[in-house]
C-alpha positions as CSV (number, residue, x, y, z in Angstrom):
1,X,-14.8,23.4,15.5
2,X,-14.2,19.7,16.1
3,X,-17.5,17.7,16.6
4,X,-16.6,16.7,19.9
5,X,-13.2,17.3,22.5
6,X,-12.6,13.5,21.4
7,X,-11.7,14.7,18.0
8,X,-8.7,16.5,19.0
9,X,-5.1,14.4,17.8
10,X,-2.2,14.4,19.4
11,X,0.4,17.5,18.8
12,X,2.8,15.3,16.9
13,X,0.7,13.5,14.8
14,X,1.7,13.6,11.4
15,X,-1.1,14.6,8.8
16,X,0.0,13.5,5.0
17,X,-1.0,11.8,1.9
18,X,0.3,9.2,-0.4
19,X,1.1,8.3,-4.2
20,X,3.0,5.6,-5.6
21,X,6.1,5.9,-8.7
22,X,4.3,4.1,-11.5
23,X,0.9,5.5,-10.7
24,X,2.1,9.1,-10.6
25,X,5.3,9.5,-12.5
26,X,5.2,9.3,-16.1
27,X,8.5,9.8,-18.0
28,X,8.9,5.8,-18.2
29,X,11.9,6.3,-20.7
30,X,13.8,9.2,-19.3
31,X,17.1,9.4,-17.9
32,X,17.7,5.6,-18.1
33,X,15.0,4.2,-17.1
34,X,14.0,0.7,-18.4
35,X,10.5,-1.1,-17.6
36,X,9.3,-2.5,-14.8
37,X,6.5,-5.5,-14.5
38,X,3.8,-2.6,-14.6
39,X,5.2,-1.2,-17.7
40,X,4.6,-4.7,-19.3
41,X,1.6,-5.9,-17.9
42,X,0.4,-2.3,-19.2
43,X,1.2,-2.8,-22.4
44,X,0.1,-6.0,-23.1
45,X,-3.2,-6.2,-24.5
46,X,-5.9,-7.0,-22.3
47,X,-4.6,-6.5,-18.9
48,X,-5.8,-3.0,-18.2
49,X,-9.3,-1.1,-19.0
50,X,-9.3,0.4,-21.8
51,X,-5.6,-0.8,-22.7
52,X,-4.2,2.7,-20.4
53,X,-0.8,2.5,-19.6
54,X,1.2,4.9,-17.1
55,X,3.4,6.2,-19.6
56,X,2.5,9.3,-18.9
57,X,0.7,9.2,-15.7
58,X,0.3,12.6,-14.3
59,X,3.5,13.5,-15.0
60,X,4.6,13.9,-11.8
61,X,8.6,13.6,-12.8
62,X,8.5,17.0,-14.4
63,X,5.7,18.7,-12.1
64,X,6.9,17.6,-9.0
65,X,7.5,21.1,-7.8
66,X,4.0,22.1,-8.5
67,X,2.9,19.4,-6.2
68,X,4.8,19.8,-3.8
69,X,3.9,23.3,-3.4
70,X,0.3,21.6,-3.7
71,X,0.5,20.0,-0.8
72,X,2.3,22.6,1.7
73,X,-0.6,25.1,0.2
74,X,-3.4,22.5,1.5
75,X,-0.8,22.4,5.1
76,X,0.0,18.6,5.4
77,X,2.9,18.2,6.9
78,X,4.4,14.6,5.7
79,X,4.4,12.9,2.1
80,X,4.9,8.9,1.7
81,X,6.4,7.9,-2.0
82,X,7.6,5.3,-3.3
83,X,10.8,5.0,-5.3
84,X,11.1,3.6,-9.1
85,X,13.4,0.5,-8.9
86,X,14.1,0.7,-12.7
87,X,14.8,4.7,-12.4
88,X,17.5,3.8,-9.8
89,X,19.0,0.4,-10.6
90,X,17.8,-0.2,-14.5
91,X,18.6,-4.1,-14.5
92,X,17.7,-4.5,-10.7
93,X,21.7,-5.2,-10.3
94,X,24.8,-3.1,-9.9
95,X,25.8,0.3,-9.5
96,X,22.9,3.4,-9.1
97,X,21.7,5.0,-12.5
98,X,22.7,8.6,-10.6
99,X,20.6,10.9,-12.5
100,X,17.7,8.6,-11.3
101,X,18.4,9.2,-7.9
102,X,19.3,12.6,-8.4
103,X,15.1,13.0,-9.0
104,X,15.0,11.9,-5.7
105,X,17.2,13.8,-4.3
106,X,15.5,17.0,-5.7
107,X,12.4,15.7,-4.8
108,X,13.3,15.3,-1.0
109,X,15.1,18.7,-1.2
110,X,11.5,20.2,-2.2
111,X,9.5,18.8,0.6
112,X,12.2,19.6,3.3
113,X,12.1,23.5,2.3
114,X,8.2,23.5,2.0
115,X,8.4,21.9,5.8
116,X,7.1,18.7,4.9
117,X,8.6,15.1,6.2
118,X,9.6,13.3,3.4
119,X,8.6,9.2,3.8
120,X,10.2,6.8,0.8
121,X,8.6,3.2,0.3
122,X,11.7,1.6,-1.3
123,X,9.1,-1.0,-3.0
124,X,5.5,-0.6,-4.6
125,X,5.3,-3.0,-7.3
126,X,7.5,-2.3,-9.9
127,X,10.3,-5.3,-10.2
128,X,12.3,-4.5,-12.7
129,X,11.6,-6.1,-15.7
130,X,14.8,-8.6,-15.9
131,X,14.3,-9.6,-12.7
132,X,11.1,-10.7,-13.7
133,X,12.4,-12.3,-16.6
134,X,15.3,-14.3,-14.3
135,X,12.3,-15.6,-11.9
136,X,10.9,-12.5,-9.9
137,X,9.8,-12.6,-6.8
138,X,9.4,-16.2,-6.8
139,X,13.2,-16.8,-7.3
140,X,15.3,-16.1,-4.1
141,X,17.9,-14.3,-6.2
142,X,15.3,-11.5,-6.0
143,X,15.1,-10.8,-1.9
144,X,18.9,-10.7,-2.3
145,X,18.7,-7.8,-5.6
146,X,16.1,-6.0,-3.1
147,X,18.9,-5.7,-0.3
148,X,21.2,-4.3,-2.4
149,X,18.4,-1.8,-3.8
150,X,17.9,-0.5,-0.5
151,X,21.6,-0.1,0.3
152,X,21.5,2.0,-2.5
153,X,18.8,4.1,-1.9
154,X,19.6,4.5,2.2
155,X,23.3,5.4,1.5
156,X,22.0,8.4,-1.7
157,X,18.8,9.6,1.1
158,X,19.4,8.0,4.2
159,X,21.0,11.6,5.2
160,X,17.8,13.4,4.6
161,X,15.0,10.8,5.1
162,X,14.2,9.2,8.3
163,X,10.9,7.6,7.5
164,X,11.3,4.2,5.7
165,X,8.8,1.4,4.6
166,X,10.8,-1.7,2.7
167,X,7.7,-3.0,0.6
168,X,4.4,-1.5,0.0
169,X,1.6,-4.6,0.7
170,X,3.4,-7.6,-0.1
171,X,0.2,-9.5,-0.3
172,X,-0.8,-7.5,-3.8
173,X,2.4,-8.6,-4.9
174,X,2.8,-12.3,-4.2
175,X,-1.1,-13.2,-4.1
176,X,-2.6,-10.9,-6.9
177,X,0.7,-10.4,-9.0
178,X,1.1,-14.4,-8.9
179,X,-1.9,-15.7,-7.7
180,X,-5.0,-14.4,-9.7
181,X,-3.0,-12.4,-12.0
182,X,-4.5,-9.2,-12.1
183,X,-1.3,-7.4,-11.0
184,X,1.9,-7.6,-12.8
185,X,3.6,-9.9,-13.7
186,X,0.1,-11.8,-14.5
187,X,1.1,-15.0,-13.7
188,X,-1.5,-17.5,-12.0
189,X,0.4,-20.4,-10.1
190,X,-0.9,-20.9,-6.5
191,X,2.7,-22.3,-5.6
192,X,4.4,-19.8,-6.9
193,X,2.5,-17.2,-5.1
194,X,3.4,-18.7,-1.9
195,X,7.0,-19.0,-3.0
196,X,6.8,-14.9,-3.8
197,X,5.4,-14.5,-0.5
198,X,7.9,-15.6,1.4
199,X,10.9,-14.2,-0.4
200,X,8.9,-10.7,-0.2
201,X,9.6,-11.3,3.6
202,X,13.2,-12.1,3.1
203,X,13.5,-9.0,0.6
204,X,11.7,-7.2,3.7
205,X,14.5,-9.0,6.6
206,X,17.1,-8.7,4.2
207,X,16.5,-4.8,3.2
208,X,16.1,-3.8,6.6
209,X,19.1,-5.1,7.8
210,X,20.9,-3.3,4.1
211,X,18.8,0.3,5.4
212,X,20.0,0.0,9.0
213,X,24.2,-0.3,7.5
214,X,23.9,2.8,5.7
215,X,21.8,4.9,7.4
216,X,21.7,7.1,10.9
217,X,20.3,5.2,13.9
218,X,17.8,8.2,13.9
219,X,16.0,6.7,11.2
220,X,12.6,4.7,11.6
221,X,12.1,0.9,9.5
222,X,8.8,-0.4,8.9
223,X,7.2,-2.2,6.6
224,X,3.6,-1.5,5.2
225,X,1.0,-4.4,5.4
226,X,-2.5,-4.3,3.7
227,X,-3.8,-7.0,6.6
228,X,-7.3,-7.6,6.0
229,X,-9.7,-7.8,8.5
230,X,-11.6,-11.2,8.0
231,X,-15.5,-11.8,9.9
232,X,-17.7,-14.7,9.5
233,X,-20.8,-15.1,7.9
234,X,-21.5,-17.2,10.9
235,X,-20.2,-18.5,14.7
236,X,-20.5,-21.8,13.1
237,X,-17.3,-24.0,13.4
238,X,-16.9,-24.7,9.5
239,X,-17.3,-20.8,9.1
240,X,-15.0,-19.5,12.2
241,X,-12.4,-22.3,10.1
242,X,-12.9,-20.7,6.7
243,X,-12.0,-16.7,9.0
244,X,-8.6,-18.9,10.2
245,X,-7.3,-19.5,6.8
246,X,-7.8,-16.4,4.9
247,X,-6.3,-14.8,8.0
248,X,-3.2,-16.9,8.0
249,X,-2.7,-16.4,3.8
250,X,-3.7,-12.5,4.4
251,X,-2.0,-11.7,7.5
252,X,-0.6,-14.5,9.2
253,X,2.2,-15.5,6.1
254,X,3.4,-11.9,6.5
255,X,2.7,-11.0,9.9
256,X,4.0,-14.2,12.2
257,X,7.5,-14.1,10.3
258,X,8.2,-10.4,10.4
259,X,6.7,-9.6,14.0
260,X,7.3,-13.6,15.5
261,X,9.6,-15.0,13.6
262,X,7.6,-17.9,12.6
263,X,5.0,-18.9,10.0
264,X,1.6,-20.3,11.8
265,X,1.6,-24.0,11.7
266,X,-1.8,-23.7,10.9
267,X,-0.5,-22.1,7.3
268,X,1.2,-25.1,6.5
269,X,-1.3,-27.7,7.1
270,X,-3.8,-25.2,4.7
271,X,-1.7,-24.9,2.2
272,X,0.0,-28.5,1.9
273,X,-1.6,-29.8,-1.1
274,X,0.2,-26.4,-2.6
275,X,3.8,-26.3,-1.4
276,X,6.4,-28.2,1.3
277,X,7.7,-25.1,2.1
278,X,11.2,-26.5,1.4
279,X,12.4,-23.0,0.5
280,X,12.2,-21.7,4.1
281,X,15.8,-22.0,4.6
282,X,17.7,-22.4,7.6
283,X,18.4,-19.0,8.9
284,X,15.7,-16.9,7.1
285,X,12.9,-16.5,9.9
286,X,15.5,-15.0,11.8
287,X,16.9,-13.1,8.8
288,X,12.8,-11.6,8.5
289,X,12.5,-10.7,12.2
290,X,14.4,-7.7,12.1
291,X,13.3,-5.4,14.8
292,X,11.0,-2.7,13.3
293,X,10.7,0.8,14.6
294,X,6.8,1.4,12.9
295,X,4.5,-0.5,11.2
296,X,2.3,1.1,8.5
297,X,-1.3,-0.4,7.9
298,X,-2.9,0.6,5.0
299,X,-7.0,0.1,5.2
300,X,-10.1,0.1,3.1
301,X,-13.0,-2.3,3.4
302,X,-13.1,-5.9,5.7
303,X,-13.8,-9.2,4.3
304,X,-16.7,-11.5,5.0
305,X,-16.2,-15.4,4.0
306,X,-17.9,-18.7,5.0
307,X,-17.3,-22.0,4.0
308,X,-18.8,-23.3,1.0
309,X,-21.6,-24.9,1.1
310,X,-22.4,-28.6,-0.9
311,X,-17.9,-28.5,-1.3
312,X,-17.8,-26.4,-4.2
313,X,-16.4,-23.6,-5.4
314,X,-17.6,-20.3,-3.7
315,X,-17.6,-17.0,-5.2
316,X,-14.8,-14.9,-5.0
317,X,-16.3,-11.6,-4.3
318,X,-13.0,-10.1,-2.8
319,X,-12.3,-6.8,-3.9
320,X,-9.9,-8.0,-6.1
321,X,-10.2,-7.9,-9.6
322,X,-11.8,-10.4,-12.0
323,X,-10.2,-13.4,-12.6
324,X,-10.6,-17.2,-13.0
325,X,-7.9,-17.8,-10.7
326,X,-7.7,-17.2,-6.6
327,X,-5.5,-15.3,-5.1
328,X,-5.8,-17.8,-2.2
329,X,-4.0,-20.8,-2.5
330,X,-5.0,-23.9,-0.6
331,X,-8.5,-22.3,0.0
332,X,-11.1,-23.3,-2.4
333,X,-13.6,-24.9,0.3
334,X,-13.5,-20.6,1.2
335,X,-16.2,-18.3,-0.3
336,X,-16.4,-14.6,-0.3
337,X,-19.4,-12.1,0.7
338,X,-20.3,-8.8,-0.1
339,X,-20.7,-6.9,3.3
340,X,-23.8,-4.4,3.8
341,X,-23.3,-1.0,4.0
342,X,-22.8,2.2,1.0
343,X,-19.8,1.2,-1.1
344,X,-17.5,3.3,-3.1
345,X,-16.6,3.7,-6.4
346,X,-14.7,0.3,-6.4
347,X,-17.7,-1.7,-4.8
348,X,-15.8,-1.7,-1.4
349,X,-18.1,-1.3,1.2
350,X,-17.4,2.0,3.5
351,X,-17.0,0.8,7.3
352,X,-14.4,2.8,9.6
353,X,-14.9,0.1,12.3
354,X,-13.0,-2.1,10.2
355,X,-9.9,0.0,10.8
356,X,-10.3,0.7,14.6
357,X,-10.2,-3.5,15.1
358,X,-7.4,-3.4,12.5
359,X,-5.4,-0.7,14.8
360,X,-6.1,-2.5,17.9
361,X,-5.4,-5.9,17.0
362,X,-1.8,-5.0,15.3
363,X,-1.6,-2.8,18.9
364,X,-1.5,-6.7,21.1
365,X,0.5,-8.3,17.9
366,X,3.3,-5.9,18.1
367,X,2.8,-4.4,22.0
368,X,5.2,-0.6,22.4
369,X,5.7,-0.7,18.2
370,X,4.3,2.8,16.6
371,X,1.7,2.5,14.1
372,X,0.7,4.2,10.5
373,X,-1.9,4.6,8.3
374,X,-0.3,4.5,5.0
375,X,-3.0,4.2,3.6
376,X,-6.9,4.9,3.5
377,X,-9.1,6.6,1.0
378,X,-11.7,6.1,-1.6
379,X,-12.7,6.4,-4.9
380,X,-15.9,8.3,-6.2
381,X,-17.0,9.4,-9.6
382,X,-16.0,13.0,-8.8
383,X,-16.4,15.4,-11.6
384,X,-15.9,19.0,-12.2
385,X,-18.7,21.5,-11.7
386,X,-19.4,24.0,-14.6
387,X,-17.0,26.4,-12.8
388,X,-14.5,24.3,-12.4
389,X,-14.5,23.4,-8.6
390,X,-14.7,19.5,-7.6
391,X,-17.0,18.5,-4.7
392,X,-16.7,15.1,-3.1
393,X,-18.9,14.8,-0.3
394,X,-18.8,11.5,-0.2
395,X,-15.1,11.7,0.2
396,X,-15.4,14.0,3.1
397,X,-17.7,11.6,5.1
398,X,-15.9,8.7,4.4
399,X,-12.8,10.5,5.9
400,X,-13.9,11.7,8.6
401,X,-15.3,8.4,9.7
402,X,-12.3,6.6,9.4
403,X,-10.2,9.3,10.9
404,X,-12.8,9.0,14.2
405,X,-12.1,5.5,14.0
406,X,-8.2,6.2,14.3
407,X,-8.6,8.5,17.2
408,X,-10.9,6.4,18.8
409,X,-7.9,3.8,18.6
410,X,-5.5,6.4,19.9
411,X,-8.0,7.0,22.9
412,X,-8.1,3.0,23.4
413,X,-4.4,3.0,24.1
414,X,-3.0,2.4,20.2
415,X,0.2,4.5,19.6
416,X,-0.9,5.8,16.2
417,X,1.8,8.1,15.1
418,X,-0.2,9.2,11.7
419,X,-2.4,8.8,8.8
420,X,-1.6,9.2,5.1
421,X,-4.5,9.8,2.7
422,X,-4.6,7.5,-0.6
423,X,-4.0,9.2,-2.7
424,X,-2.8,13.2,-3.3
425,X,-3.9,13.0,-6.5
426,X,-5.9,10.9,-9.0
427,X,-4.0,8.6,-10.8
428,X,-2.9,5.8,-12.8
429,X,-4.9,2.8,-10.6
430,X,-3.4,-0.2,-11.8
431,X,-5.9,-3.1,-14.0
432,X,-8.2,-0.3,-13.2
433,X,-6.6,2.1,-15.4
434,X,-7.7,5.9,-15.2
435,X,-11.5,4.9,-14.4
436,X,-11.0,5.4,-10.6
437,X,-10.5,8.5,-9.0
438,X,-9.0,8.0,-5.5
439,X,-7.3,11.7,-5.4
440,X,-7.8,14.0,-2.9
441,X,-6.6,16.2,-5.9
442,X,-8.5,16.1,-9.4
443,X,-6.7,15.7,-11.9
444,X,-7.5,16.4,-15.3
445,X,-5.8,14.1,-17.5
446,X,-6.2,16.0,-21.1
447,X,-4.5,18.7,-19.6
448,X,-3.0,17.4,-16.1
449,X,-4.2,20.2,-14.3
450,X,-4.6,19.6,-10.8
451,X,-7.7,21.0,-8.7
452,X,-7.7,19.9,-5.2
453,X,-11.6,19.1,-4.2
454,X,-13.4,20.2,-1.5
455,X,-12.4,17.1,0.4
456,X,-8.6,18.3,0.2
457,X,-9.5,21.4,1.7
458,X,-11.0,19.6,4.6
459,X,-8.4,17.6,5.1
460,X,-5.9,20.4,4.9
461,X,-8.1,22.2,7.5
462,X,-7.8,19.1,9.8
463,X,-3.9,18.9,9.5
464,X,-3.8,22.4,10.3
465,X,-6.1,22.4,13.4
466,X,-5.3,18.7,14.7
467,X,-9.0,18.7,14.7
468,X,-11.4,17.1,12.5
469,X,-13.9,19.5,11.2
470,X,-17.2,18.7,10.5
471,X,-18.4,17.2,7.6
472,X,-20.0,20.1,5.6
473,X,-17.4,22.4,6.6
474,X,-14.9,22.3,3.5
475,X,-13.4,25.4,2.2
């Protein structure tokens, strides 16, 4: 039974989970597949605990069926994954590696007879590798390689798929793969991050328009942002100031281009000492602000910064990996707080209202557009009891709180079509390695047997009811 009539979701809401290619896949060197940033920044030493690579991953290429049948068992009823740039186009130019898309293809045809609505994310972080090596994302050349990609991809599924997000949190990939370098490819130059950013936004405009050519008018667009949800320390002016520019570099550079058509001024004068902006071309804000049919926010813990105090540098405690380089260019007089509360695994702290002022804010940026969770989840320590089952209480709780705080948006007047738990299974986690389990689905990775925990069985339970059982009530 549903703790209260408020827990109830709408008929159509779509209850799925999520994984991305590189962190799920494995088979890195089949059927002409060449590397991507991830497989190099994973390979070289130093860049990821314990040197783990996702070679192998969990194997997802060859057990795909399995999973599939994984998740129609638990009863979701959509999937969100993202497709391997080098499995599809090799070189990131020219004509489709077909047996790469045929994965795809097989992949789609899987969920569509289990019932289950496939979703493709065209983009989640792996360039391929010469790309990378003619300039990346910082180059324009790459937005341009991107739009071809998609045309690609929307002409080989665009038949079968009608859910369709261009780029998976562009800010991970300009700020953290360029910025502080703890994402592929590494690099750490605060101009070039801003460069990356805003060709991620063409690649975005650009893509969009390459989807919509190719595809059935049926078909939904979005694009899925990891906006951050920025609170003072303080009401104090110098701290209210230091909430205004991490919002503009975390939301704002993404946001006021692909919803407005326009970069907030208030970006530029931050960010001077950094860049001129020269490469903002005539003709490429409107080339961004295509009109979107959805727009996916993915969710996991808020920020809390201040000015620093005495002008120096302030600590960057940001959720973001260690490095001695920001991710936030043109914001050095900025520090970062750890917020109260229980955290997860990943030091995160847990706090669903986080995501109910995320909703509603993106519901008065973008008034009548749909909105997803594509993300949401959390990692715990979760380990196997001594007969074999996987209980993750934690988990459940943290779920169901954030879930309350989507419904609670939906009963505020936000159009929330859906929610996609990160992540079906426990996987390859990026810098992190295999250290962090964010699986609804344990994974054991001598073996790569999958175990869903008890949290999967409530969240099954939950897609199959509409309702949201209560906490202890996992089967």
């Amino acid at each position: 039974m549903p703790d209260s009539p408020t827990e109830s979701f709408p008929p159509a809401f779509l209850w799925g989970a999520a994984t991305s290619a590189y962190q799920i896949e494995g088979a890195v060197r089949e059927d002409g597949r060449t590397p991507s940033i991830w497989d190099t920044f994973s390979h070289t030493p130093g860049r990821t605990a314990g040197g783990e690579t996702g070679d192998i991953a969990v194997d997802h290429y060859h057990r795909y069926r399995d999973d599939v049948a994984l998740m129609a068992d638990l009863g979701l009823n959509a999937y969100r994954f993202s497709v391997s740039w080098p499995r599809v186009q090799p070189t990131g130019r020219g004509p489709a590696v077909q047996v790469g898309l045929d994965f795809y293809r097989r992949l789609v045809d899987e969920l569509l007879a289990k019932g289950i609505r496939p979703a493709i994310t065209l983009y989640h972080w792996d360039l391929p590798q010469e790309l990378e090596d003619a300039g990346g994302w910082p180059e324009r050349e790459t937005a341009y390689r991107f739009a071809e990609y998609a045309r690609i991809v929307g002409e080989a599924l665009g038949d079968r798929v009608e859910q369709w997000t261009t780029l998976n949190e562009p800010w991970c990939s300009a700020f953290l793969g360029y910025g502080s370098g703890v994402h592929a490819p590494g690099r750490t130059d605060p101009a070039a991050t801003l460069h990356a950013a805003h060709h991620l936004n063409l690649a975005h405009g650009l893509g969009t328009s390459a989807l919509r050519s190719v595809m059935p008018a049926r078909n939904q667009v979005a694009i899925s942002l990891n906006s951050s949800v920025v609170r003072p320390l303080s009401q104090g002016p110098a701290d209210l100031a230091a909430v205004r520019k991490i919002d503009d570099l975390a939301n704002g550079v993404f946001h006021g281009p692909i919803l407005h058509g326009a970069y907030p001024s208030s970006l530029f004068e931050a960010t001077a000492s950094v860049t001129d902006w020269s490469y903002v071309l005539d003709g490429d804000l409107a080339a961004i602000n295509q009109p979107l049919d959805a727009l996916g926010l993915n969710y996991y813990t808020p920020a809390l910064v201040s000015a620093v105090s005495g002008g120096a540098s302030g600590p960057r405690a940001d959720g973001h990996g260690a490095s001695n380089h920001s991710p936030w260019p043109g914001a050095d007089d900025v520090a970062f707080h750890q917020t109260p509360g229980e955290r997860t695994e990943m030091g995160w702290t847990i706090d669903p209202t986080g995501l109910h002022e995320l909703i509603m804010r993106y519901t008065r940026e973008a008034p009548g557009l749909p909105l997803y969770i594509t993300e949401n989840g959390a990692a715990y320590d979760d380990k196997p009891d001594p007969d074999g089952t996987v209980h993750d209480p934690e988990r459940i709780a943290y779920l169901h709180g954030h879930l309350s705080a989507v419904r609670r948006a939906i009963t505020d007047g936000a159009d929330v079509r859906g929610y996609y738990l990160w992540s079906l299974l426990d996987n390859f986690e990026w810098a992190y390695g295999y250290g962090k389990r964010f699986g609804a689905v344990y994974v054991d990775y001598a073996t790569l047997t999958r175990t869903p925990k008890s949290s999967a069985r409530w969240y099954g339970e939950a897609a199959r009811t509409g309702t949201l059982p209560a906490t202890g009530a996992a089967a």
